[in-house]
PDB file as gemmi writes it, atoms N, CA and C in Angstrom:
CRYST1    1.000    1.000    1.000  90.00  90.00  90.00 P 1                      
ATOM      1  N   UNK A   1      16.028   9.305  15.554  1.00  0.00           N  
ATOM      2  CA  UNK A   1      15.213   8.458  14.730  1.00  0.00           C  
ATOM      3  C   UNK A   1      15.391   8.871  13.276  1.00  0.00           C  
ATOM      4  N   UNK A   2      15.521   8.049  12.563  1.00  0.00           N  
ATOM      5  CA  UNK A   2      15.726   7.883  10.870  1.00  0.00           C  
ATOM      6  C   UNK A   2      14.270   7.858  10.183  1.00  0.00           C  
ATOM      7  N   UNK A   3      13.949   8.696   9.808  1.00  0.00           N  
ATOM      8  CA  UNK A   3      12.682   8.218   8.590  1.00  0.00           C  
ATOM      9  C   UNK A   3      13.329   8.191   7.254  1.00  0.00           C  
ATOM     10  N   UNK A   4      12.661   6.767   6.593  1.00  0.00           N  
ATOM     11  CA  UNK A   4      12.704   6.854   5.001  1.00  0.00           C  
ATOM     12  C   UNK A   4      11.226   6.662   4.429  1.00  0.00           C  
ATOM     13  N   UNK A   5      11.581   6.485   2.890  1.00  0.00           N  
ATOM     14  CA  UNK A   5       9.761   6.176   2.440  1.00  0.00           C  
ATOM     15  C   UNK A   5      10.516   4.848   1.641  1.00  0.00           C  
ATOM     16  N   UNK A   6      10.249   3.857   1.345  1.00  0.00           N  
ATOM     17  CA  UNK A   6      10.108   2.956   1.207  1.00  0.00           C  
ATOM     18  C   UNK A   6       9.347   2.631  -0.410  1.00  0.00           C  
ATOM     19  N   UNK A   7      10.019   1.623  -1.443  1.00  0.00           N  
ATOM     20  CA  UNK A   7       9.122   1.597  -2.458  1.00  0.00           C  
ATOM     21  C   UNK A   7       9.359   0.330  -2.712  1.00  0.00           C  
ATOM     22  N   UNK A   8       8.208  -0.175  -3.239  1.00  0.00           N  
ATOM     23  CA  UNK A   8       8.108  -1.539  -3.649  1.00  0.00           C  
ATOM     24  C   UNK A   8       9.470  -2.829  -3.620  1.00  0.00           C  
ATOM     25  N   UNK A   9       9.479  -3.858  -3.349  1.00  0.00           N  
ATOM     26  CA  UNK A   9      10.751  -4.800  -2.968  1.00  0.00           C  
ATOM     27  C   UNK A   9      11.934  -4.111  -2.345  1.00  0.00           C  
ATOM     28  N   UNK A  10      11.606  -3.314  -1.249  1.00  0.00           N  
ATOM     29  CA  UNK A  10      12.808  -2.743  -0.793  1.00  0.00           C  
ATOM     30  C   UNK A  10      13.487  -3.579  -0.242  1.00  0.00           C  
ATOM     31  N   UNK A  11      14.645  -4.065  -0.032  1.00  0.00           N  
ATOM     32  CA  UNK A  11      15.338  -4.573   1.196  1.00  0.00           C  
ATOM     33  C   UNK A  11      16.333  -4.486   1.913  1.00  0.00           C  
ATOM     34  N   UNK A  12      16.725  -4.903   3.569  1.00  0.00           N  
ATOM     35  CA  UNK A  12      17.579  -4.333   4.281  1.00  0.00           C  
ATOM     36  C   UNK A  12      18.186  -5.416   5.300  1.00  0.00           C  
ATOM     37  N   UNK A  13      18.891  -5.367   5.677  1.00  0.00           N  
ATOM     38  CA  UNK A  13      19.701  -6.402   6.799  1.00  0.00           C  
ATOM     39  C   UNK A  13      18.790  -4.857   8.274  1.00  0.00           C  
ATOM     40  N   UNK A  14      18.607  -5.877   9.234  1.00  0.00           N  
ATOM     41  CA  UNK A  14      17.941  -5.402  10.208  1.00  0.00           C  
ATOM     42  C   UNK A  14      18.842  -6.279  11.610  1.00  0.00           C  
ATOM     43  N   UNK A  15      19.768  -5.288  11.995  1.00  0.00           N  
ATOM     44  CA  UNK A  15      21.127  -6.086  13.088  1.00  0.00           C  
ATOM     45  C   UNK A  15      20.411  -5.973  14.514  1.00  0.00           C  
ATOM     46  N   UNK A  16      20.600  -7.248  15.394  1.00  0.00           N  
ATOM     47  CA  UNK A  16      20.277  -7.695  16.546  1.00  0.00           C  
ATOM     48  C   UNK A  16      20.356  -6.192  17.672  1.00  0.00           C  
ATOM     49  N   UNK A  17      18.877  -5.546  18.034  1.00  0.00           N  
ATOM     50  CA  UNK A  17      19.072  -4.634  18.974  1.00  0.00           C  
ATOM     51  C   UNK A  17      18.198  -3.634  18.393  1.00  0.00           C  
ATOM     52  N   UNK A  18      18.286  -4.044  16.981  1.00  0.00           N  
ATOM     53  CA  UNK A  18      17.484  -2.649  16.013  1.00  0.00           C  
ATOM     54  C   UNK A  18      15.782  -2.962  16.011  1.00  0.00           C  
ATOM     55  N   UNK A  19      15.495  -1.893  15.622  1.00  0.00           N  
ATOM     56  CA  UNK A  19      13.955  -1.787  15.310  1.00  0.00           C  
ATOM     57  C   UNK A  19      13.443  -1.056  14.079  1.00  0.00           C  
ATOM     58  N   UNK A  20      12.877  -1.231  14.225  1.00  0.00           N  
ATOM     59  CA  UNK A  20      12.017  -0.345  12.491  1.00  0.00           C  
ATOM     60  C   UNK A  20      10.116  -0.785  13.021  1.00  0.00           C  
ATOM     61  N   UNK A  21      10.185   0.976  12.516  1.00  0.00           N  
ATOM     62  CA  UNK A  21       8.666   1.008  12.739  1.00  0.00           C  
ATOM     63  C   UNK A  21       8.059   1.178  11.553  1.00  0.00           C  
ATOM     64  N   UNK A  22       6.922   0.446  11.025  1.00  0.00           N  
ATOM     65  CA  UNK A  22       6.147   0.633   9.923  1.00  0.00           C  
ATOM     66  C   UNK A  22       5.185   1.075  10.395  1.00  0.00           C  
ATOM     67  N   UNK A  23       4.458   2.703   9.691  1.00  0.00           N  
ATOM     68  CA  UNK A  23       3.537   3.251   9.911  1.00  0.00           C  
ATOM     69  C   UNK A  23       2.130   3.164   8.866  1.00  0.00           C  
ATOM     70  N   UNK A  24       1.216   2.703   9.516  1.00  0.00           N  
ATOM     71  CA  UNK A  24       0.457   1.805   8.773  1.00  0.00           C  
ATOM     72  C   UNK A  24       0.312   1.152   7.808  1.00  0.00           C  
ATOM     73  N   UNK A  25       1.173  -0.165   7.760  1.00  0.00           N  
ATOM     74  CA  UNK A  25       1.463  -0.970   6.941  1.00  0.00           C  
ATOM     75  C   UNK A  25       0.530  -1.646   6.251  1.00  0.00           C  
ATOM     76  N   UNK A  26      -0.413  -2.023   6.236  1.00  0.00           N  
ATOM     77  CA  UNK A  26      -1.645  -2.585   5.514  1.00  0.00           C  
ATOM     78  C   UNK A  26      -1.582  -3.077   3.959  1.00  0.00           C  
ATOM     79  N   UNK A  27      -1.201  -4.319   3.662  1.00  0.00           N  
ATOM     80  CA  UNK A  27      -1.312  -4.825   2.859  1.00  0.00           C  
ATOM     81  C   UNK A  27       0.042  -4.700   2.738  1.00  0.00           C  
ATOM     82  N   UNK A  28       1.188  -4.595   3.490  1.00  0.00           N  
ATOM     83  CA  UNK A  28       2.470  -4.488   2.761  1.00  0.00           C  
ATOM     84  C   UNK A  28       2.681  -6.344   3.063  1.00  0.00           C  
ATOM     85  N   UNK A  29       3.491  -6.719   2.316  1.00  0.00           N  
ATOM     86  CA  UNK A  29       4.205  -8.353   2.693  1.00  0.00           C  
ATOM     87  C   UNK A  29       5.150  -7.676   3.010  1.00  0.00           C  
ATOM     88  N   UNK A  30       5.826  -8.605   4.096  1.00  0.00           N  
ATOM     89  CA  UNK A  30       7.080  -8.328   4.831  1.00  0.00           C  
ATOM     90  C   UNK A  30       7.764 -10.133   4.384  1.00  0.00           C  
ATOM     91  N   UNK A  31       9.019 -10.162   4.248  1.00  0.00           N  
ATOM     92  CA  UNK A  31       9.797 -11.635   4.092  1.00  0.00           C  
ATOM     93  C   UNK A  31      10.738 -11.565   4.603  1.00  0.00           C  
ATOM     94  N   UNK A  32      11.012 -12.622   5.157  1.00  0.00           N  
ATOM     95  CA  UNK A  32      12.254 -12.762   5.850  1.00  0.00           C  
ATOM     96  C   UNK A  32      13.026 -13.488   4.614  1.00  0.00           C  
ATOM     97  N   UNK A  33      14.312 -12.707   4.339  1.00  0.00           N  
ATOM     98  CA  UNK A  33      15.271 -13.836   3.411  1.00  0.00           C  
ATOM     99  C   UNK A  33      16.180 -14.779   4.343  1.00  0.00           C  
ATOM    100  N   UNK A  34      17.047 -13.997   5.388  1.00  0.00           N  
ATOM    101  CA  UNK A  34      17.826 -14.633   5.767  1.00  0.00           C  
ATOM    102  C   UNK A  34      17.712 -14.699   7.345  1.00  0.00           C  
ATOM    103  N   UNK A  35      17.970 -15.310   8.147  1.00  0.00           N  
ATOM    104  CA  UNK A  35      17.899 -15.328   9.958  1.00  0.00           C  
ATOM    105  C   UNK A  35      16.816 -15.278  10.495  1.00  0.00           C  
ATOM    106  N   UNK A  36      16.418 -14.521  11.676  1.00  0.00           N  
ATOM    107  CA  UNK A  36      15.390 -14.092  12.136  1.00  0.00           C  
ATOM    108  C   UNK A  36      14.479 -13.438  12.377  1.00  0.00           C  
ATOM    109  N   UNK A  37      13.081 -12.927  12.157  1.00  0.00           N  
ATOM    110  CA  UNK A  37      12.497 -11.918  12.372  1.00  0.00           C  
ATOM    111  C   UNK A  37      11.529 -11.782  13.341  1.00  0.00           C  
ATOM    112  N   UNK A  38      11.539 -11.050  13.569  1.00  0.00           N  
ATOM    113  CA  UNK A  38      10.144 -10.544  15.121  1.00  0.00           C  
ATOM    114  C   UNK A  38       9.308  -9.234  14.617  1.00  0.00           C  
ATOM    115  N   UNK A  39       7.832 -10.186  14.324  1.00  0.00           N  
ATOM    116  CA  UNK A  39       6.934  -8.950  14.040  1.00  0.00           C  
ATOM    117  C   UNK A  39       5.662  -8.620  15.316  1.00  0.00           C  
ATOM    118  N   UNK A  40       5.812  -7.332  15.551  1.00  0.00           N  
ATOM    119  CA  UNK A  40       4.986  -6.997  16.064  1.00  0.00           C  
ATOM    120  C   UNK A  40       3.643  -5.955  15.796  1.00  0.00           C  
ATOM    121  N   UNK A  41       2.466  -6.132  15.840  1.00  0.00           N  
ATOM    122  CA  UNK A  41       2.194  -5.238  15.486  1.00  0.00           C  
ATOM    123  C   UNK A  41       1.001  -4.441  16.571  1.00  0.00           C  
ATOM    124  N   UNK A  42       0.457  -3.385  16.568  1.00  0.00           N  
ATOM    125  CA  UNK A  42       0.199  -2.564  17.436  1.00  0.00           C  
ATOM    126  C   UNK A  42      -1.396  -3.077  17.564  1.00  0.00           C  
ATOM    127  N   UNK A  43      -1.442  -3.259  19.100  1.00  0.00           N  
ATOM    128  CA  UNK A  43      -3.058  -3.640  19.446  1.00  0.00           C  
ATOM    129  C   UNK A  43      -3.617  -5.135  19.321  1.00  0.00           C  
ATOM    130  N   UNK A  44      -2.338  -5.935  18.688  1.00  0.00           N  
ATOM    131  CA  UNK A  44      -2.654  -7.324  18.789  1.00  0.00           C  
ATOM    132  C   UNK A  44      -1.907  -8.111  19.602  1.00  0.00           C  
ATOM    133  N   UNK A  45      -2.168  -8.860  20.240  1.00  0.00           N  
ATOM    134  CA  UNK A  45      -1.658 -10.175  21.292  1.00  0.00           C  
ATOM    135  C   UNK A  45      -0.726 -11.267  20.316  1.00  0.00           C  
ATOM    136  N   UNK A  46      -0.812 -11.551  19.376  1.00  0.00           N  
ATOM    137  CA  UNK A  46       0.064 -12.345  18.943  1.00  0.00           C  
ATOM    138  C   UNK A  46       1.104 -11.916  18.125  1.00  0.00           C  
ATOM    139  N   UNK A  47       2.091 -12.027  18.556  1.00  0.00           N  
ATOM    140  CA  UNK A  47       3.281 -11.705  17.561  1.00  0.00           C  
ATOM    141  C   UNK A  47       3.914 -12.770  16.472  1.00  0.00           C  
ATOM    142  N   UNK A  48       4.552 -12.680  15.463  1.00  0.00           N  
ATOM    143  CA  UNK A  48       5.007 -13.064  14.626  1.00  0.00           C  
ATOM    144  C   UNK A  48       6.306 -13.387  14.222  1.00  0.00           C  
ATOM    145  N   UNK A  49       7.206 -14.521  14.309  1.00  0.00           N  
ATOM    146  CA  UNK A  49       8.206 -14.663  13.839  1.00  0.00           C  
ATOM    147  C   UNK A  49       8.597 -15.477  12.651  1.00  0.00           C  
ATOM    148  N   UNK A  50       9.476 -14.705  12.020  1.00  0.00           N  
ATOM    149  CA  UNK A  50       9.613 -15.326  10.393  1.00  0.00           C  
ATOM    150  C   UNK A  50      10.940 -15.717  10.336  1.00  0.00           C  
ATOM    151  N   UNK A  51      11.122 -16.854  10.025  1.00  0.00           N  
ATOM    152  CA  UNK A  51      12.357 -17.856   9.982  1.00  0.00           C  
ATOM    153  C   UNK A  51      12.757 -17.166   7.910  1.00  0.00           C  
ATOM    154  N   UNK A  52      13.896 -17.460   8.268  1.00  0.00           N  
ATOM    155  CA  UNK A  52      14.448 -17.295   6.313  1.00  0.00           C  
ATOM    156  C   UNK A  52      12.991 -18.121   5.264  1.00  0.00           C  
ATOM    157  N   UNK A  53      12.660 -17.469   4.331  1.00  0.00           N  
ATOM    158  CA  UNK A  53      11.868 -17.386   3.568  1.00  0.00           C  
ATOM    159  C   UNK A  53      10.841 -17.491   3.638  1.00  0.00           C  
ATOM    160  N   UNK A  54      10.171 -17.017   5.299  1.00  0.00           N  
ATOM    161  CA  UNK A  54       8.664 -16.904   5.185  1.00  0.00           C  
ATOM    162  C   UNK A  54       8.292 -15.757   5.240  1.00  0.00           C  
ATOM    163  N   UNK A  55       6.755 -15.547   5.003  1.00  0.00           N  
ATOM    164  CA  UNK A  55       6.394 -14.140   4.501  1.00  0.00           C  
ATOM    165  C   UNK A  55       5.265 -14.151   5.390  1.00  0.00           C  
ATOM    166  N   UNK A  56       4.744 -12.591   5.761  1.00  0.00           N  
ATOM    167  CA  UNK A  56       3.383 -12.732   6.079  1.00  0.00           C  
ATOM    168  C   UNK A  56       2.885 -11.056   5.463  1.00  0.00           C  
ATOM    169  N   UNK A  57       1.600 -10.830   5.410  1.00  0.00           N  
ATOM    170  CA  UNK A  57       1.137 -10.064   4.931  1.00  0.00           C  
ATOM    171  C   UNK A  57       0.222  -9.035   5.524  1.00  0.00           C  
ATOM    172  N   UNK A  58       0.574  -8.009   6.208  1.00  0.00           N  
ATOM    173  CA  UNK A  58      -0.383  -7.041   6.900  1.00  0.00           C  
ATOM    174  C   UNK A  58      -1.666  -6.963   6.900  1.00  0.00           C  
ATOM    175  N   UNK A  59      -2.288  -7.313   7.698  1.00  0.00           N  
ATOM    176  CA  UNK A  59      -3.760  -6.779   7.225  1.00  0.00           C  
ATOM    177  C   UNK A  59      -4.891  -5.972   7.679  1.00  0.00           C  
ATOM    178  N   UNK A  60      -3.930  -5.310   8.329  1.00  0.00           N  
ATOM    179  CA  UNK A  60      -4.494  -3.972   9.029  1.00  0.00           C  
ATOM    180  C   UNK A  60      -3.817  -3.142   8.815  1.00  0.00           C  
ATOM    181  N   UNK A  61      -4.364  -1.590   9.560  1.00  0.00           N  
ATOM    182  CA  UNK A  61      -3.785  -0.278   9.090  1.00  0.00           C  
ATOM    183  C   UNK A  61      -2.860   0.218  10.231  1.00  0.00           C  
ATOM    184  N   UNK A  62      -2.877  -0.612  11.426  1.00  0.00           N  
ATOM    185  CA  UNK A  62      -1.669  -0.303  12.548  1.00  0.00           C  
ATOM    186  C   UNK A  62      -0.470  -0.453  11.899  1.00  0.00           C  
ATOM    187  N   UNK A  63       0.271   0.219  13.256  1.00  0.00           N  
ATOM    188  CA  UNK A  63       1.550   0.028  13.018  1.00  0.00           C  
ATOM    189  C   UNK A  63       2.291  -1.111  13.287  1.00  0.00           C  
ATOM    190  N   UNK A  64       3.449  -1.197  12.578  1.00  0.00           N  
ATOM    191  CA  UNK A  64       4.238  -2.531  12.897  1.00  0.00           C  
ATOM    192  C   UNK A  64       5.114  -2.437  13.440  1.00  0.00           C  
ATOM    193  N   UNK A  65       6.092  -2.978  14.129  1.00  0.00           N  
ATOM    194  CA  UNK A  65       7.164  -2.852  14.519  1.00  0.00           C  
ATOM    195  C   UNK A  65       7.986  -4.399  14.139  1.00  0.00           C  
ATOM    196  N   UNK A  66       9.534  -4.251  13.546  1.00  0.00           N  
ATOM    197  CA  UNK A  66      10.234  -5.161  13.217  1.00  0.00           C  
ATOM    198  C   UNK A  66      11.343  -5.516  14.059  1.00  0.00           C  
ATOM    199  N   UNK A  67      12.239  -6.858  14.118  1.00  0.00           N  
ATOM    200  CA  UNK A  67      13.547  -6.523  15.027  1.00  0.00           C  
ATOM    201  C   UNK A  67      13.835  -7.810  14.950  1.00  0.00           C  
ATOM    202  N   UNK A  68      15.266  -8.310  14.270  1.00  0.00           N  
ATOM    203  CA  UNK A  68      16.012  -9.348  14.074  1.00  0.00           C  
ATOM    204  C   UNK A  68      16.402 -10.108  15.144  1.00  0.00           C  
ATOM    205  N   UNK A  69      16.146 -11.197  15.309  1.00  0.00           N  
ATOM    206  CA  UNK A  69      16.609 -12.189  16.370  1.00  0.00           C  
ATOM    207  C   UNK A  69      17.694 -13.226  15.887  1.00  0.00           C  
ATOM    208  N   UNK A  70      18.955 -12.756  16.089  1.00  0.00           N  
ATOM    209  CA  UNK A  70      19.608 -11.762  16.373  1.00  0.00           C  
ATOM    210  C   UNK A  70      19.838 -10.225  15.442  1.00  0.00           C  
ATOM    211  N   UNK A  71      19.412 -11.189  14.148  1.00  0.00           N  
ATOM    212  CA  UNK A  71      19.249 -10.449  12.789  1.00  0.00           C  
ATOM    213  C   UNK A  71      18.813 -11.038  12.097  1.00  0.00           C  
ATOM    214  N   UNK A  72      18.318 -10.218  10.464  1.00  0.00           N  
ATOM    215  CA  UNK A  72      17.507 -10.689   9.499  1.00  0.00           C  
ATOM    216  C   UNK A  72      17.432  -9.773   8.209  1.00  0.00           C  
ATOM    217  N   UNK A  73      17.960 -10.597   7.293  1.00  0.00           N  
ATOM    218  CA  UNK A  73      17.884 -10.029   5.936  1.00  0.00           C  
ATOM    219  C   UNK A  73      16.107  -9.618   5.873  1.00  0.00           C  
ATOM    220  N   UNK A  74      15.442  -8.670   5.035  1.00  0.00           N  
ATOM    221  CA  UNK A  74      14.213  -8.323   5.311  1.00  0.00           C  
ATOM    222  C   UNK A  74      13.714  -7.373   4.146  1.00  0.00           C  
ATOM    223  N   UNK A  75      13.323  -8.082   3.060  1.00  0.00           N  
ATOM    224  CA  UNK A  75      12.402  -7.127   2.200  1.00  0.00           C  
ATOM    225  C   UNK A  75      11.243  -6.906   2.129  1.00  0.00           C  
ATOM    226  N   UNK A  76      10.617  -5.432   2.008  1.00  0.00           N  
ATOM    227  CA  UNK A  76       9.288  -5.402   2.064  1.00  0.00           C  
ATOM    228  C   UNK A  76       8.664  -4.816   0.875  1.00  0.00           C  
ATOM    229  N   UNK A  77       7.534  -5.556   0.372  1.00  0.00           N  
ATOM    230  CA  UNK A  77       6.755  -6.005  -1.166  1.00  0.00           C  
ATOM    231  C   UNK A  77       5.223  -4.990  -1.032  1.00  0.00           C  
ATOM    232  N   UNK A  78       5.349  -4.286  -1.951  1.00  0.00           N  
ATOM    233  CA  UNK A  78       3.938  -3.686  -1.689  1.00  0.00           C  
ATOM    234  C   UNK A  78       3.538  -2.635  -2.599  1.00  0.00           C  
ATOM    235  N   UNK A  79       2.555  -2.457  -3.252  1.00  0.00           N  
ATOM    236  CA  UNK A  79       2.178  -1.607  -4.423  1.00  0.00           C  
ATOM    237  C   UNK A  79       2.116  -0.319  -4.202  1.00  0.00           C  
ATOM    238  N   UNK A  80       2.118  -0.166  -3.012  1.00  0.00           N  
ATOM    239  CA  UNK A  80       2.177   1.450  -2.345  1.00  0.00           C  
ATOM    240  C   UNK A  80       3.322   1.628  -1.944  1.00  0.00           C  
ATOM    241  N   UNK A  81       3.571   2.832  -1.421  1.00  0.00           N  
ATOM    242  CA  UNK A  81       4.666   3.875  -0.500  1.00  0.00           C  
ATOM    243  C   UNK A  81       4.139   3.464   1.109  1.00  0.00           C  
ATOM    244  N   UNK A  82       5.315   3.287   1.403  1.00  0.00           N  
ATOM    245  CA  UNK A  82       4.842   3.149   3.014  1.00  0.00           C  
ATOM    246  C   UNK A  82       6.184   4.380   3.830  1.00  0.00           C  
ATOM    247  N   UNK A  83       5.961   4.329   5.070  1.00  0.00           N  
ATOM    248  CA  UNK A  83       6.691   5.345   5.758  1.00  0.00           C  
ATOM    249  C   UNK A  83       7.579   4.354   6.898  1.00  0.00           C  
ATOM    250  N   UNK A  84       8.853   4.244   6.858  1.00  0.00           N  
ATOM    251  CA  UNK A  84       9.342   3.474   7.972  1.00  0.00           C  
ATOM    252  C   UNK A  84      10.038   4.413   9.271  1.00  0.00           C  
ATOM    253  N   UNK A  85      10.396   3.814  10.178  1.00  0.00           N  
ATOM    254  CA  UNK A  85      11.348   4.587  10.960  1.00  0.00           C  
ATOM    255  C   UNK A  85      12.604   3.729  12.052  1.00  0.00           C  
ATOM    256  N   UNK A  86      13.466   3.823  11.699  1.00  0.00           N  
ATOM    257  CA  UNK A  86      14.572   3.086  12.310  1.00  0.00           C  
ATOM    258  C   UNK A  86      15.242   3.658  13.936  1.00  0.00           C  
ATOM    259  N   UNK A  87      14.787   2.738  14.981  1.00  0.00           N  
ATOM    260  CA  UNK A  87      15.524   3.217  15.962  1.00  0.00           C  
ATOM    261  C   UNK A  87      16.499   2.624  16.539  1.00  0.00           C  
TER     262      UNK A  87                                                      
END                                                                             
């Protein structure tokens, strides 16, 4: 497992198979620029998928989990430091 820290408009191509964990993301926006995205996040029943240029915005302090269907360009917007982890 990869940890980075993450700072404001980061962004990354996220390839079909991969994951990335956001550790309590809260208030971060996540956007999809390009393909597909699959958000999940910890303790909730509905998951989230973001087609090229939609956004949604954390609003809790769980964790997230990300993963391209098949892939997805993917920057994440946020006034804080967050902690990711790539598996």
């Amino acid at each position: 497992m990869i940890q980075v820290c993450c700072t404001a408009g980061m962004s990354f191509r996220l390839a079909g198979g991969s994951t990335m964990l956001l550790k309590r993301a809260s208030g971060l926006r996540i956007v999809c620029h390009a393909g597909t995205l699959w958000i999940s996040e910890y303790r909730r029943f509905d998951d989230s998928v973001l087609q090229a240029g939609d956004s949604v915005t954390v609003g809790s302090d769980r964790d997230v989990v990300l993963s391209g269907l098949p892939d997805a360009q993917v920057a994440l917007i946020s006034q804080e430091l967050c902690k990711a982890s790539f598996g």
